[in-house]
C-alpha positions as a Markdown table, in Angstrom:
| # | Residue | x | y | z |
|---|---|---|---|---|
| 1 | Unk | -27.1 | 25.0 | -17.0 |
| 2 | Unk | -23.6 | 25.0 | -15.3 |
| 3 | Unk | -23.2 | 24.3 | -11.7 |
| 4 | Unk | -20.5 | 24.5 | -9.2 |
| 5 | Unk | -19.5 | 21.9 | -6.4 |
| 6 | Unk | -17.9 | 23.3 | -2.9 |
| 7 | Unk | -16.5 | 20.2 | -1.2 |
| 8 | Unk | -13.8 | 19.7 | 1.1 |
| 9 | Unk | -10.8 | 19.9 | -0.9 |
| 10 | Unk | -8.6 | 16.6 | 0.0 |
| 11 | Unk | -6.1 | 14.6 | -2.0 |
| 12 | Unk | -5.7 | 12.6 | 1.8 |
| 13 | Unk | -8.9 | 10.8 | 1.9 |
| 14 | Unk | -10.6 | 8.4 | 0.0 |
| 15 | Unk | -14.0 | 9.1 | 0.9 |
| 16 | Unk | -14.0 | 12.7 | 0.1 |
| 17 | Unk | -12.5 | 11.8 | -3.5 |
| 18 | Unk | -15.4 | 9.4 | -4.2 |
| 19 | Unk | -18.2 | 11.6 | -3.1 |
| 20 | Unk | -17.2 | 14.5 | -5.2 |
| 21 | Unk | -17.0 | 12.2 | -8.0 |
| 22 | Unk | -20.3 | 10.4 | -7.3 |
| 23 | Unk | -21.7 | 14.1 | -7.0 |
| 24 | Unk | -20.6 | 14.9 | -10.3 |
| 25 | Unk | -21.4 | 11.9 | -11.9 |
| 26 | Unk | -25.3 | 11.9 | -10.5 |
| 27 | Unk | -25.5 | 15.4 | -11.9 |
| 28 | Unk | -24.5 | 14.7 | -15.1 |
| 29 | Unk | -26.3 | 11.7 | -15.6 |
| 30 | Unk | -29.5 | 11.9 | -13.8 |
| 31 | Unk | -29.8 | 15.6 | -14.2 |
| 32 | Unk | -28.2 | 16.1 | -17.7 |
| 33 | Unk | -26.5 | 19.2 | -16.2 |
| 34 | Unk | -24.4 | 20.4 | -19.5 |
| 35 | Unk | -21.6 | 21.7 | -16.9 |
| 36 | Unk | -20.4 | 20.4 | -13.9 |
| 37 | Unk | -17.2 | 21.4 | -11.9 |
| 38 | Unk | -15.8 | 21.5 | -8.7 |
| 39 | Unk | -14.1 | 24.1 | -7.8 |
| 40 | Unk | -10.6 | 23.8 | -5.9 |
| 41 | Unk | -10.3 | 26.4 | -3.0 |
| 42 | Unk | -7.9 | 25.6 | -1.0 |
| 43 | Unk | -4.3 | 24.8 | -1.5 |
| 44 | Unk | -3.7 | 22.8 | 1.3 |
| 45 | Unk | -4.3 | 18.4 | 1.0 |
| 46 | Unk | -2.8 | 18.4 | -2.7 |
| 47 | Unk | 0.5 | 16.6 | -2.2 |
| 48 | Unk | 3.9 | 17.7 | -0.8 |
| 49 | Unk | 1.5 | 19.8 | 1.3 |
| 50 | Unk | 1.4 | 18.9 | 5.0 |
| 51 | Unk | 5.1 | 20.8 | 5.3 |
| 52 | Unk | 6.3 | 23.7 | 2.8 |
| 53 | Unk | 9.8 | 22.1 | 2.0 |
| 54 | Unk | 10.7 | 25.0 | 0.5 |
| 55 | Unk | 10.6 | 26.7 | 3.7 |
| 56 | Unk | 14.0 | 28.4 | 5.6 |
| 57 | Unk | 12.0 | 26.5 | 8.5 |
| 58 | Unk | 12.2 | 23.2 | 7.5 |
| 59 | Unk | 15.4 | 23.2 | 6.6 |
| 60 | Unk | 16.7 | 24.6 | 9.9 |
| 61 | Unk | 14.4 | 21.8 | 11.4 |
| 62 | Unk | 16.5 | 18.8 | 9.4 |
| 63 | Unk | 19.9 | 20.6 | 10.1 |
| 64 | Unk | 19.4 | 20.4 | 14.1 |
| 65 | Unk | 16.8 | 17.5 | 14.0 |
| 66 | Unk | 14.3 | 19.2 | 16.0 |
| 67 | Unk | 12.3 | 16.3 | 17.6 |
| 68 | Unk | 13.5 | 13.9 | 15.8 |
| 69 | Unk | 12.3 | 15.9 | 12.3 |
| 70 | Unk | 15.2 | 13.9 | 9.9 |
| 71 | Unk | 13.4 | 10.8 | 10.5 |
| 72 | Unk | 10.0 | 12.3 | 10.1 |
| 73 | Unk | 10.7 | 13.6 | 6.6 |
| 74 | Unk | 12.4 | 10.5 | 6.0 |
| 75 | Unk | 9.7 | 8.2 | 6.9 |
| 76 | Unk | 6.2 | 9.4 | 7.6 |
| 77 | Unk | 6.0 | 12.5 | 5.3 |
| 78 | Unk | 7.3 | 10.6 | 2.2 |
| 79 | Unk | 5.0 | 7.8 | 2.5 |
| 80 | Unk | 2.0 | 10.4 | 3.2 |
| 81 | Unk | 3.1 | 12.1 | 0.2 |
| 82 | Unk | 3.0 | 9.3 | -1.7 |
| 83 | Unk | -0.4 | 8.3 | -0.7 |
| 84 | Unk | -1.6 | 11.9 | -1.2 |
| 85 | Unk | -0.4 | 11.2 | -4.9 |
| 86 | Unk | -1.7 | 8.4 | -6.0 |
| 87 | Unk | -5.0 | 9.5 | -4.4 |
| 88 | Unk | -4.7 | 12.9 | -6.6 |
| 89 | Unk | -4.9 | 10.9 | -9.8 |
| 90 | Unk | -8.6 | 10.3 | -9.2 |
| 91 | Unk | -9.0 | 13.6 | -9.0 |
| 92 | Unk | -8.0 | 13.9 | -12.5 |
| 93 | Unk | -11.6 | 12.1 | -12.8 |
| 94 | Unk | -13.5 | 14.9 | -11.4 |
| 95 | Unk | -13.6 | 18.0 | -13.5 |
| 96 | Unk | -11.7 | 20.5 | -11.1 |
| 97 | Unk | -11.3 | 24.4 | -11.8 |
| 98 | Unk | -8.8 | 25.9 | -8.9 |
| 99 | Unk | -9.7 | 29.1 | -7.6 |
| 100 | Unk | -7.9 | 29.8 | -4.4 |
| 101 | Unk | -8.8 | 33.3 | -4.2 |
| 102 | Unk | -12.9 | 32.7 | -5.1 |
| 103 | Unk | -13.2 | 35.9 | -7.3 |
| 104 | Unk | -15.8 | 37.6 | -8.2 |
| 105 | Unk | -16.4 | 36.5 | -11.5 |
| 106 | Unk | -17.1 | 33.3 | -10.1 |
| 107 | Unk | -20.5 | 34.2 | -9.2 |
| 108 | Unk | -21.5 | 35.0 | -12.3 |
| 109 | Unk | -19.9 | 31.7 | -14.1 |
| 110 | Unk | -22.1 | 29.2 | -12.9 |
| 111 | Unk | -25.6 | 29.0 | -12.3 |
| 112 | Unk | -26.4 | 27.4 | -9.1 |
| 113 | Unk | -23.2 | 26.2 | -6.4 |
| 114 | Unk | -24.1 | 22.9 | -3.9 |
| 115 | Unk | -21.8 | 22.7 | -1.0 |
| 116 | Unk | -21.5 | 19.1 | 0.2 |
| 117 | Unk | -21.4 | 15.8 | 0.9 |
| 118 | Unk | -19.0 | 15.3 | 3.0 |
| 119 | Unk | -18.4 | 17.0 | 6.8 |
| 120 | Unk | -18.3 | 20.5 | 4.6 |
| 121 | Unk | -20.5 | 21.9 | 8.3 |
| 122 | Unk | -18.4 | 20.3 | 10.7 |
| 123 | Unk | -17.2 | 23.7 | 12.4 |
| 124 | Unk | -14.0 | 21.6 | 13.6 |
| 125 | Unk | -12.8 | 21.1 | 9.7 |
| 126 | Unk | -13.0 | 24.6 | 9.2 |
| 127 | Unk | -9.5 | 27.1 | 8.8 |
| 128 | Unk | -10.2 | 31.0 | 9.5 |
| 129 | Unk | -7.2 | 32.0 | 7.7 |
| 130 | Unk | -8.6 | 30.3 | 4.9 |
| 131 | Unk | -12.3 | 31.3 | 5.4 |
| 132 | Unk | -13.2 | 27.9 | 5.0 |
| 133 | Unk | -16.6 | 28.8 | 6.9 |
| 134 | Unk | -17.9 | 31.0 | 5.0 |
| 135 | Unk | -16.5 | 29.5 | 1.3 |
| 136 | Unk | -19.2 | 26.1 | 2.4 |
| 137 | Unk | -21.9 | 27.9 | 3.3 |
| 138 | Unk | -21.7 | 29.4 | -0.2 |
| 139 | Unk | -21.1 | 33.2 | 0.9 |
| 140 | Unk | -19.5 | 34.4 | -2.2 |
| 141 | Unk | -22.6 | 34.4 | -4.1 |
| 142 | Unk | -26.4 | 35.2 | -4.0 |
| 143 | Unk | -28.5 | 33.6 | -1.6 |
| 144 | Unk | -30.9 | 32.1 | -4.7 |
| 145 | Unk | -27.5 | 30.3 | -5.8 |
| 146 | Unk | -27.0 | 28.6 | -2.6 |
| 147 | Unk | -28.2 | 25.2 | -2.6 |
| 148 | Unk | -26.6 | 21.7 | 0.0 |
| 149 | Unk | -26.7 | 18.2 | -0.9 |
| 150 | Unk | -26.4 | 15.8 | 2.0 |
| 151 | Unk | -24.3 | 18.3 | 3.8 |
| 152 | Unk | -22.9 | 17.2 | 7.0 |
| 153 | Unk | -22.1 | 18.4 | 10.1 |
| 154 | Unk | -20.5 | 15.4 | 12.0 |
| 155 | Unk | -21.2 | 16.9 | 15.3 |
| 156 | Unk | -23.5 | 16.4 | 18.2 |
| 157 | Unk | -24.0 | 20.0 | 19.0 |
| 158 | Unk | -22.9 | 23.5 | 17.6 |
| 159 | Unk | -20.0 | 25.2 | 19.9 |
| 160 | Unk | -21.8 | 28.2 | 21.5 |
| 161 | Unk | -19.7 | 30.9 | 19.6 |
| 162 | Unk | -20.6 | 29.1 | 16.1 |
| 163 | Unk | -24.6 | 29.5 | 17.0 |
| 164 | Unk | -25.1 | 32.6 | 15.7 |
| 165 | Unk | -23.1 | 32.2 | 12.2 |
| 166 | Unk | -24.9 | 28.7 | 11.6 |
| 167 | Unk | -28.5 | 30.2 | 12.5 |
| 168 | Unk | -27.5 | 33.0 | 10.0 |
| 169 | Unk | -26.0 | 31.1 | 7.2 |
| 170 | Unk | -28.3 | 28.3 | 7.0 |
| 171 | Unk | -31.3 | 31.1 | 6.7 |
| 172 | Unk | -29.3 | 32.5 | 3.8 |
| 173 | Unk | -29.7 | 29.0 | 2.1 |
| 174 | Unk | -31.9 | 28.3 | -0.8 |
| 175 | Unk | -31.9 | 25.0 | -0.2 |
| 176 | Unk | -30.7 | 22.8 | 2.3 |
| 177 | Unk | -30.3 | 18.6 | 2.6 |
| 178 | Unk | -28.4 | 17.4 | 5.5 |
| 179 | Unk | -26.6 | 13.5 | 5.1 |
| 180 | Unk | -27.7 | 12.0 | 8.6 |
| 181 | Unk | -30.4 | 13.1 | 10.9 |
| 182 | Unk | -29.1 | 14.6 | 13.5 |
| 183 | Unk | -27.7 | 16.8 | 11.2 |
| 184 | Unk | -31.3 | 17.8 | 9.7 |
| 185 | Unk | -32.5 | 18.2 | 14.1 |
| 186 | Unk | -30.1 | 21.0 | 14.6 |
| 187 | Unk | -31.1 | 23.1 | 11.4 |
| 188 | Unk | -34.3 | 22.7 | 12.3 |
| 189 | Unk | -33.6 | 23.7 | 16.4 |
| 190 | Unk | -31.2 | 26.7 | 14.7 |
| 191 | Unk | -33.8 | 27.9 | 12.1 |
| 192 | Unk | -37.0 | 26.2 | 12.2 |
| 193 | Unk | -36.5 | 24.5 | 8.9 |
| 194 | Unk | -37.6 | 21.2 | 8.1 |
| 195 | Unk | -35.0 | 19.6 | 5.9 |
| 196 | Unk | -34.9 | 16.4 | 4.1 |
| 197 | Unk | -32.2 | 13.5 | 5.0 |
| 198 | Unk | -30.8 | 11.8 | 1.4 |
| 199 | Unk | -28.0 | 9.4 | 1.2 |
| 200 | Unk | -24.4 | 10.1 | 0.5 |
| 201 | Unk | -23.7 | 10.8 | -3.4 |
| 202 | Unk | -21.7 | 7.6 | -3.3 |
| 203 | Unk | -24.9 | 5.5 | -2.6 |
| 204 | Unk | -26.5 | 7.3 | -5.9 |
| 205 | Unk | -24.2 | 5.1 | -7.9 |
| 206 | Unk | -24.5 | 1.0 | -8.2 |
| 207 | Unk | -22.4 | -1.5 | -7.5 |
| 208 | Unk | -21.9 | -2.4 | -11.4 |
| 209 | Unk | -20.7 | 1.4 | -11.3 |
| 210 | Unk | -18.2 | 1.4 | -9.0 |
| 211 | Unk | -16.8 | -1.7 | -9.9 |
| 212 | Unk | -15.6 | -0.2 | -13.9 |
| 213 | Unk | -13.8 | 1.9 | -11.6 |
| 214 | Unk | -12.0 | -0.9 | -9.7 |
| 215 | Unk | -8.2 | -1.6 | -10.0 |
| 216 | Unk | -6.4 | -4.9 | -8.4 |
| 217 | Unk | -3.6 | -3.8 | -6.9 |
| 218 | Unk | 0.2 | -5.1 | -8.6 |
| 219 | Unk | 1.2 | -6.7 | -4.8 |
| 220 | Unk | -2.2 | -8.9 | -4.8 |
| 221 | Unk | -2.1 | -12.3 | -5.2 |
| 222 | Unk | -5.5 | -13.3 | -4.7 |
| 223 | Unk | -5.1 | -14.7 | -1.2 |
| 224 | Unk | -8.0 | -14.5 | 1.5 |
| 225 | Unk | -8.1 | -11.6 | 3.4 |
| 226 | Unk | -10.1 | -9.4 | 6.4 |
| 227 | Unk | -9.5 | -5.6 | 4.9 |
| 228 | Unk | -9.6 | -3.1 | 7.9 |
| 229 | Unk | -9.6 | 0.9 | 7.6 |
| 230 | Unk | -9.4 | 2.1 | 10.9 |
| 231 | Unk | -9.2 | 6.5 | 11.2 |
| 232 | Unk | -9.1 | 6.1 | 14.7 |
| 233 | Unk | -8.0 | 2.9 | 17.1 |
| 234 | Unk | -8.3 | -0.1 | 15.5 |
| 235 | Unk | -9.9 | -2.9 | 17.0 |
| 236 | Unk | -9.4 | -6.2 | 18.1 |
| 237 | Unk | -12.3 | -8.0 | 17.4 |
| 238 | Unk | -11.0 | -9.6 | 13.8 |
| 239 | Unk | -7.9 | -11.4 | 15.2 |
| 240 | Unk | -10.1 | -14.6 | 16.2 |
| 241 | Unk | -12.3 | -14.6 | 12.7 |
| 242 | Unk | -8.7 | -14.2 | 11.1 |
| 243 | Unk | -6.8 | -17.0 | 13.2 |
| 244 | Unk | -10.1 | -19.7 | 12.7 |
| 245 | Unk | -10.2 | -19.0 | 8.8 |
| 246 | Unk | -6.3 | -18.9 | 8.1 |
| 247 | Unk | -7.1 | -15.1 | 6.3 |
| 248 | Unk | -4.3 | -12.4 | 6.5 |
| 249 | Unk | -5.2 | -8.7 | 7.6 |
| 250 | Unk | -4.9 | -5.8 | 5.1 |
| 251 | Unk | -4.9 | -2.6 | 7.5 |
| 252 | Unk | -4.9 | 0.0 | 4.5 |
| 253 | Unk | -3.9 | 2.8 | 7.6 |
| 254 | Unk | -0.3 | 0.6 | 8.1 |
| 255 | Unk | 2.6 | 2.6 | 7.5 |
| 256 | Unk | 4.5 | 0.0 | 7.5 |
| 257 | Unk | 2.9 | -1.4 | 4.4 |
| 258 | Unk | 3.9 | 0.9 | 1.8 |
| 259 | Unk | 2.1 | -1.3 | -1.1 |
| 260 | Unk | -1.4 | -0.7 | 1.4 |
| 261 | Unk | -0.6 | 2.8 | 2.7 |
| 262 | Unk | -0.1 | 4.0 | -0.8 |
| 263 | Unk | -3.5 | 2.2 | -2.4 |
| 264 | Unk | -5.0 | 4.2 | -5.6 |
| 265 | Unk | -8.7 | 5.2 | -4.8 |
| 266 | Unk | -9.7 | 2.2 | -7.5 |
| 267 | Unk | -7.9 | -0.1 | -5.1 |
| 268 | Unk | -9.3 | 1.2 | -2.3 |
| 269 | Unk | -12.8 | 0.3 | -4.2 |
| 270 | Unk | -11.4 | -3.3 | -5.1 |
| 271 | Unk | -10.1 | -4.6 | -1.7 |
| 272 | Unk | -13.3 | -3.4 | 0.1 |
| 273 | Unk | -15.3 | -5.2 | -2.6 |
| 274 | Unk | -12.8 | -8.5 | -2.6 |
| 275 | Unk | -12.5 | -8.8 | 1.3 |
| 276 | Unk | -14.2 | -11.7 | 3.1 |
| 277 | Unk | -14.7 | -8.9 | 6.0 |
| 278 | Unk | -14.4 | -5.5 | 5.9 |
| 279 | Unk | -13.8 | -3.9 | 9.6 |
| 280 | Unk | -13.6 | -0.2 | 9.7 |
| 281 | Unk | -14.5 | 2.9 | 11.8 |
| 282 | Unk | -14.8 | 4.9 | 8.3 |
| 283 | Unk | -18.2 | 6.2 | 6.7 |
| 284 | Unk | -17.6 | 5.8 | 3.5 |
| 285 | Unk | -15.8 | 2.5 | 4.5 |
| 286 | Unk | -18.8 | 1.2 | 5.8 |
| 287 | Unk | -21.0 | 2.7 | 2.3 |
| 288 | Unk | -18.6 | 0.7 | -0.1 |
| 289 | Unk | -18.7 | -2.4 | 2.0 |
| 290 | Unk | -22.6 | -2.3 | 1.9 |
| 291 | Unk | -23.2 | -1.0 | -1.9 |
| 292 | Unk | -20.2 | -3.7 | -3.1 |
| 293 | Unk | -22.1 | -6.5 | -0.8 |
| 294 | Unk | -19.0 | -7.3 | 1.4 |
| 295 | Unk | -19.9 | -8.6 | 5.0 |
| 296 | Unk | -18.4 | -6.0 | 7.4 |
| 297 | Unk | -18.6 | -4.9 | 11.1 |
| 298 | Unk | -18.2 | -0.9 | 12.3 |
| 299 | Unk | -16.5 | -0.2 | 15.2 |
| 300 | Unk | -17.2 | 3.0 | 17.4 |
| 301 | Unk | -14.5 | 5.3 | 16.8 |
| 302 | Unk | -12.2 | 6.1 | 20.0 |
| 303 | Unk | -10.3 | 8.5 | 19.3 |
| 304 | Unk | -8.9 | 10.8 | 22.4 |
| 305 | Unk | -9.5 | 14.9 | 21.3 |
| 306 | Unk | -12.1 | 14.2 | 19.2 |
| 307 | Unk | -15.5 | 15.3 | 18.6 |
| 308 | Unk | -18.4 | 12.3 | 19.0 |
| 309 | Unk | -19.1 | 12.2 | 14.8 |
| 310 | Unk | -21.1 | 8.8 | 15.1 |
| 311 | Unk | -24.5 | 10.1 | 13.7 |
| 312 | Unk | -23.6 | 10.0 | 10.1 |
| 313 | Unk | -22.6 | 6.2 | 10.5 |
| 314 | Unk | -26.0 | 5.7 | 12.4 |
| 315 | Unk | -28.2 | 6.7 | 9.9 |
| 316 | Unk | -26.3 | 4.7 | 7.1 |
| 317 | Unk | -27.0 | 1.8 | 9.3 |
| 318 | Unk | -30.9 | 2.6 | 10.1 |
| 319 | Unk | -31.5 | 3.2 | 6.1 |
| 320 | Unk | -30.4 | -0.2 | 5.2 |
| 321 | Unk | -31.1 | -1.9 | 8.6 |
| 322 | Unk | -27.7 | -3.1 | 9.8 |
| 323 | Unk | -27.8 | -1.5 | 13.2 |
| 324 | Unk | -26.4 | -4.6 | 14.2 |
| 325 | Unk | -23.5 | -4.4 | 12.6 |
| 326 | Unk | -22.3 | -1.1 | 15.0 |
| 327 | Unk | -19.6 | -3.0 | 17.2 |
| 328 | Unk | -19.6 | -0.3 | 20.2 |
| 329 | Unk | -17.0 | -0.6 | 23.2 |
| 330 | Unk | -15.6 | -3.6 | 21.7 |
| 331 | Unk | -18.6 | -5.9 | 22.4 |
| 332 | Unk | -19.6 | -8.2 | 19.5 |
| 333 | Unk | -22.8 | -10.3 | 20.0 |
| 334 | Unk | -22.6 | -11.9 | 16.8 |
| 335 | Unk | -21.5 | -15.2 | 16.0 |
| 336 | Unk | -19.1 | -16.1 | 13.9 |
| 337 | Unk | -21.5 | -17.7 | 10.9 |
| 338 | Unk | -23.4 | -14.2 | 11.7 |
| 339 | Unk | -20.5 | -12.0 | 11.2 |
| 340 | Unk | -19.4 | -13.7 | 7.6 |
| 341 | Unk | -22.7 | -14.1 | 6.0 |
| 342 | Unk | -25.3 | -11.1 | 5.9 |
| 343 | Unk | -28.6 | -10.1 | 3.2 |
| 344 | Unk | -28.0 | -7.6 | 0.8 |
| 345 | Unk | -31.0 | -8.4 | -1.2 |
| 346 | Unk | -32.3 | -5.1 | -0.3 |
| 347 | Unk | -29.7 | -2.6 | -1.0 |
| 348 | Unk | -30.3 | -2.1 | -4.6 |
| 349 | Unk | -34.0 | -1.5 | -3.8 |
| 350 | Unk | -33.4 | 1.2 | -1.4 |
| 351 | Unk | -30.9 | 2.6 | -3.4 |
| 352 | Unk | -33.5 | 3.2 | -6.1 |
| 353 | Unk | -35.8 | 4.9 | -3.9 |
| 354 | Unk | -32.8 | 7.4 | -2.1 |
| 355 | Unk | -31.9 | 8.1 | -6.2 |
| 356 | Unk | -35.5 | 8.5 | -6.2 |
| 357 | Unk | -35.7 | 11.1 | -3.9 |
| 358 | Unk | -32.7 | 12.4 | -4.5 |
| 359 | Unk | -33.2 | 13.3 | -7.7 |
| 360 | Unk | -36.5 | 15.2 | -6.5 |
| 361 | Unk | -35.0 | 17.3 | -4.5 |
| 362 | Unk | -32.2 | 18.5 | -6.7 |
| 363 | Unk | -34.5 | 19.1 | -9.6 |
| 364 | Unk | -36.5 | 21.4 | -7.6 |
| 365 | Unk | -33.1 | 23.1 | -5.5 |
| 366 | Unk | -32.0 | 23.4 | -9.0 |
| 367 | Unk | -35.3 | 24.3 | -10.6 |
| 368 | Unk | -35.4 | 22.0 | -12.8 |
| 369 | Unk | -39.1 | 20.6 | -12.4 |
C-alpha cells in the first residue's frame, strides 16, 4: 500500500516538522505501510523564502531603505533564514516528494492521502492563491481516498463565508479524526458526524523514541536552566522560580541569541527534555515537555490579531490531567515545590491506549482490518 501525507508545509516551525515525522514513522511501523510520503505543495516556508531576494523589488527596497529594510535584511531575515535551515535538515528525515503544482497523476500514485495533524483546517493558515483550502481537504483526488488524522482546526468558530465550503468538504471525507474536541463539536454541528478525538502523532511515539533523536547543542555547557518557547507574549511568571534557584533562561524565540534562535529540531527535543521547567504558550511545546517528563507550566497565549486557538492545548491537558498546569491571565496558584515537581507515572499508560485507538482507526480509514 502507498499513502500520501498533506501537512502544512513549514521549514519555520518545530512542531509541524515533528508531527509529520511522528505521522510517518506511526505508519510505517505500526501499520507496516510499504510507502509513505509526504508530499511538498507549497513553495513557501523552505528557506530564503519569507522575501524573493531575487526580486527588482527588494533591491530597490535596500537601495532607498524603505522602513528601515537594510537593517531588516541584515538582521532579522538572516537569522530567520538560518533558523529556517537548520530546521530543513530534519526534513531530510521525512520522505518528502514536491509537487507544487498537485498533478493529476498524483491521484493515481498513492492509495489513500491523510491530511493532518497540525492546524491543516484552520481557515486563517490558508492562501487562496495557493489553494491551500482545497489541497487539505484532499480535493485533488476521490472522495474514497480522503481520509484526516487528528486534523485540527485551532478555532472557536468557522467565519460565516467558510460555512458552506467546510459543511461541503468534510461530507466529501471518507474519514475524519479531529486532534482536540472542539474541533470534533463543529464537524459534528456542520455535518452531523460523530468523529473520534486521537492524540497528536507526536504522542504515538515514546519518550525512549524521541530521545535517539536528541542532539546537545555545541554552546551547552550543562548549566541549570528554565527553557521557555513563547509564539506569542511571554510571560513573567518564571523570573522568581529562576532568581530563588540561581537557573538561567533559555527563551528559544530570542533573536538576540543566535546559538537559541537557530536550534536544530533534535535540539529543540533535548533542551525541552534537559530543562528543570519548561514554560511555553506552544502545543507541541507543552506535548514534548509531558512525553520527555519535564515539569512545565502553559501560559494563555495573548497575542493582539489573533484568533482564540486555546482548545487544542485544552484537551492535551484534560487527556493527561494537567489542567492545572494552564497558567491563564498570568495567575499561578501553584507553589513553588508544586511547580518543580509533577507525576508522570501515567503518561506512558495513556499513551498506549491513544496508540491503541489510534491504530484502530487508521486501520479501518485505511481498510486495513
Amino acid at each position: 500500500m502507498k499513502v500520501a501525507i498533506i501537512t502544512i508545509n513549514d521549514n519555520n516551525n518545530y512542531g509541524n516538522r515533528l508531527q509529520n515525522y511522528a505521522l510517518q514513522k506511526f505508519l510505517f511501523d505500526n501499520l507496516k505501510i510499504e510507502e509513505v510520503d509526504t508530499i511538498w505543495y507549497d513553495p513557501q516556508y523552505t528557506y530564503m523564502s519569507q522575501i524573493d531576494i531575487f526580486s527588482w523589488k527588494t533591491w530597490l527596497k535596500y537601495f532607498i531603505n524603505w522602513k528601515n529594510f537594510r537593517k531588516y535584511l541584515k538582521t532579522y531575515y538572516l537569522k530567520n533564514n538560518i533558523r529556517m535551515y537548520n530546521i530543513s535538515k530534519f526534513t531530510k528525515k521525512i520522505n518528502i516528494k514536491l509537487d507544487f503544482k498537485i498533478e493529476d497523476k498524483l491521484s493515481k500514485r498513492y492509495d489513500y492521502f491523510i491530511t493532518g495533524s497540525d492546524q491543516v483546517w484552520n481557515p486563517y493558515f490558508w492562501l487562496e492563491r495557493r489553494n491551500q483550502a482545497n489541497i487539505r481537504f484532499l480535493k485533488f483526488v476521490s472522495k474514497e481516498k480522503r481520509i484526516a488524522y487528528a486534523a485540527s482546526i485551532s478555532v472557536p468558530k468557522i467565519p460565516k463565508d467558510k460555512e458552506q465550503f467546510f459543511k461541503d468538504s468534510l461530507n466529501e471525507m471518507k474519514a475524519i479524526s479531529m486532534r482536540e474536541t472542539a474541533g470534533a463539536n463543529l464537524v459534528k454541528i456542520l455535518t452531523g458526524r460523530e468523529v473520534p478525538v486521537v492524540v497528536d502523532p507526536t504522542i504515538l511515539l515514546f519518550k525512549e523514541d524521541w530521545q535517539r533523536l536528541e542532539l546537545k547543542p555545541e554552546w551547552y555547557n550543562d548549566e541549570k536552566y528554565i527553557f521557555t518557547y513563547f509564539l506569542g507574549e511571554p510571560s513573567p511568571i518564571i523570573k522568581n522560580v529562576a532568581k530563588k534557584n540561581s537557573w538561567k533562561i533559555y527563551n528559544l524565540m530570542d533573536k538576540n541569541n543566535l546559538n537559541l534562535y537557530t536550534s536544530r529540531v533534535e535540539e529543540f527535543i533535548y533542551l525541552i527534555n534537559h530543562a528543570e521547567l519548561m514554560v511555553t504558550d506552544s502545543f507541541h511545546g507543552t506535548v514534548f515537555s509531558i512525553l520527555m517528563n519535564t515539569p512545565f507550566l502553559v501560559v494563555n497565549r495573548q497575542q493582539k490579531g489573533v484568533a482564540d486557538m486555546t482548545s487544542r492545548i485544552d484537551t492535551l491537558m484534560e487527556l493527561f490531567g494537567y489542567q492545572d498546569r494552564y497558567i491563564v491571565n498570568g495567575k499561578c496558584d501553584l507553589s513553588d515545590e508544586e511547580i518543580l515537581h509533577m507525576d508522570f507515572s501515567n503518561v506512558k499508560a495513556i499513551q498506549e491506549r491513544e496508540i491503541e485507538r489510534s491504530t484502530i482507526y487508521m486501520k479501518k480509514a485505511l481498510n486495513l482490518e
